[in-house]
Structures are given as C-alpha cells and as structure tokens.
N, C-alpha and C positions, 0 to 999 in steps of 0.2 A: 480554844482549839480552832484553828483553820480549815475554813469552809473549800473543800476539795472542789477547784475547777473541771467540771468534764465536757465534754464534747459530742453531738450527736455522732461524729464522726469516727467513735471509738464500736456503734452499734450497726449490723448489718442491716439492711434493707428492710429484712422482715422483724428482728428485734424493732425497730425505728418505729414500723407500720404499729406492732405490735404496744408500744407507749404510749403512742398518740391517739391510740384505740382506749388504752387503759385511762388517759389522762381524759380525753373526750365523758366516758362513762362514768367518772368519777365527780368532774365537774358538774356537771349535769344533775348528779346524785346530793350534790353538796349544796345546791340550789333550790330554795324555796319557789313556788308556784307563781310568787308575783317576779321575783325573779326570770325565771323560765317567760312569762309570756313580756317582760320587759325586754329582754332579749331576741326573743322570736318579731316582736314589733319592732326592733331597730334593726334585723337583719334584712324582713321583709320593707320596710320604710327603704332602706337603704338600696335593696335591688329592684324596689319598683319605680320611685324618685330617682334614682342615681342614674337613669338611661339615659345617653347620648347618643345620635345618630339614628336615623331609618330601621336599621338591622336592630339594634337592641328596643328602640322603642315598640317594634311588631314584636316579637318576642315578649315584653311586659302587656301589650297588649292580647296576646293570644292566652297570657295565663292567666289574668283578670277575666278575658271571655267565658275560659275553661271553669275557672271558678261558679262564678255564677251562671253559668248554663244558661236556661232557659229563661233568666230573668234576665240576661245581661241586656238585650236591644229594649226591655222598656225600663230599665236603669239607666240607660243612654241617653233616654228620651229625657226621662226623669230631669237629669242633668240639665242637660238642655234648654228644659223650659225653666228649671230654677238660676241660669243664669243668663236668659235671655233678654233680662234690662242690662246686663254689661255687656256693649256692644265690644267694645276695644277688647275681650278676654281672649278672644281667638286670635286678632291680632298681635295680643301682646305675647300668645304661646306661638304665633309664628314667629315674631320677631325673636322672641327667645332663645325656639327652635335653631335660627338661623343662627343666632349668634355660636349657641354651643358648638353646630356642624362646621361652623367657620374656626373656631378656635381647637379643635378634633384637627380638622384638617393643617393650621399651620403650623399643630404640636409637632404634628405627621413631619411634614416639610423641614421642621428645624431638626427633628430627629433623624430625619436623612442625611442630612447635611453632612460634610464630610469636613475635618480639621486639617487646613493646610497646611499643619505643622504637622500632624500626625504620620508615620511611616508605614 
C-alpha cells in the first residue's frame, strides 16, 4: 500500500499548533531519562557555546549569572585563579571573539549585497 503524501499545509493554524503540541508531548513521553537529560545538555551546550557577538554573548551571560545567583562572582573568581597559569586564554578568546564578530559581520555584508542580474 502507498504511503499518502500530506502537507502541513492541508491544516489551519491552530490544527498545525495543535500537532506540534501533540507531537512535542508525545516525544518527550517516548523518551527515556537519560535521553531527556542528553537532549536538554545539547540544547543548552548549544545556546550557551553557540553565542556570536556582544548582544548574544550578554544575554548567555546574564543567564549563567541568573542561574547561580549568589555564587556566581566567586565562581568567577574560581575561574580565574584556576586558569591563571594560561596567560594567552584571554587572548585567545579575544582573538577568537574577534574573529567570529568579523565573520557575523561580512555574512552581514555579503548578505546585503545585491545581484546585478537580479530585476
């Protein structure tokens, strides 16, 4: 028997919400515990690590703060003094930094760009 092709495009707006509601709860349900925290660790890896630029990197910063509260400035510190025989670490997250902000920015640029062929 042939597997019927369908189309989100066949359901309204709130059918649509409504699936992806059902399929979210369902997945979820279907997942084991080591699952679930393997998953929540590459979501959060991924939105904490994955920051580019000033504006997102404060924003991972202020939720890292939030998190640890009141432990956060001697977790800092913490930091700090355990990597304070690697001199070059900060430079190399400047340079780093820089690099990414520079490559943000010529995506930018080449993404404006307009195609002289284009009408």
């Amino acid at each position: 028997m042939k597997k019927t092709t369908l189309s989100y495009k066949i359901l309204s707006n709130k059918e649509l919400d409504f699936l992806k509601d059902t399929y979210v709860q369902d997945k979820i349900n279907g997942m084991s515990e080591k699952d679930l925290k393997n998953f929540v660790f590459d979501c959060i890896n991924h939105q904490i690590k994955g920051t580019i630029g000033n504006e997102e990197e404060t924003e991972a910063w202020k939720e890292i703060e939030n998190f640890y509260e009141d432990r956060f400035e001697a977790l800092v510190k913490e930091i700090q003094q355990k990597f304070q025989g690697f001199t070059n670490s900060r430079e190399e997250t400047l340079e780093d930094h820089e690099k990414r902000s520079k490559l943000l920015e010529t995506n930018k640029i080449e993404s404006e760009k307009e195609d002289m062929w284009e009408d």
